[in-house]
N, C-alpha and C positions, 0 to 999 in steps of 0.2 A: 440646828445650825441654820440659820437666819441668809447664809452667802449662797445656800445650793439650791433654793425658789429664783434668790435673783440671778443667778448663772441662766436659770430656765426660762426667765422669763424674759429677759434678755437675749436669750436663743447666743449664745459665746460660744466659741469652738475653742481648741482645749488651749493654746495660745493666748489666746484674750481671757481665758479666764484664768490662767496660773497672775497676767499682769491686775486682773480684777482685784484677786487677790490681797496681791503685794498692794494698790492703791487703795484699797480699804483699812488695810494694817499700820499700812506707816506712818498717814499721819497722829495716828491715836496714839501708837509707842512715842511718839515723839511728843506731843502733849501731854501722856501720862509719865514718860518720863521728867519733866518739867515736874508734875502735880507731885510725883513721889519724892522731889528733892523738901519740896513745903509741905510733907505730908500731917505733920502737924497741927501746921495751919493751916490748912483746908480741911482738912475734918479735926475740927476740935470735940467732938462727941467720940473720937476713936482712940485708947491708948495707942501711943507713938509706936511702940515696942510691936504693935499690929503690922506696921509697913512692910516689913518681910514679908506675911501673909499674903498681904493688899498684893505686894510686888508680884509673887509666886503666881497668885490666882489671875491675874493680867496677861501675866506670861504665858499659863497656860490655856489661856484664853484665846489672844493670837496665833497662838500656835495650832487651835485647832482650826480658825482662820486660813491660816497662808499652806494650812493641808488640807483646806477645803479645794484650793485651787488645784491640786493635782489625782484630786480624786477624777474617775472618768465617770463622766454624767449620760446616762439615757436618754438619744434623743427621743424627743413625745411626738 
């Protein structure tokens, strides 16, 4: 997880980092949501019938994203 170095290195207390979080996530759902309506035509090398996939694995992606935000981080 790529979120819990920059929580650190950025030195966030546990406030700023649940909103890190959420401003890392949303603009991308809301981009990929966009990319998933044309998913066809954006990835013409992928059958269509994959988008549910694509979609799922997104999802699950963010999700560990915006519960990176309420993990408690060790200060160093």
């Amino acid at each position: 997880m790529l979120t819990i170095p920059i929580y650190r290195w950025k030195r966030v207390n546990a406030l700023q980092q649940v909103k890190a979080a959420i401003l890392i996530a949303l603009p991308e759902l809301l981009i990929d949501s966009i990319v998933l309506i044309f998913f066809s035509t954006i990835f013409v090398n992928i059958e269509p019938a994959m988008d549910r996939i694509f979609g799922s694995w997104l999802l699950w992606a963010y999700s560990l994203i915006l519960f990176s935000g309420f993990l408690p981080i060790k200060k160093q």
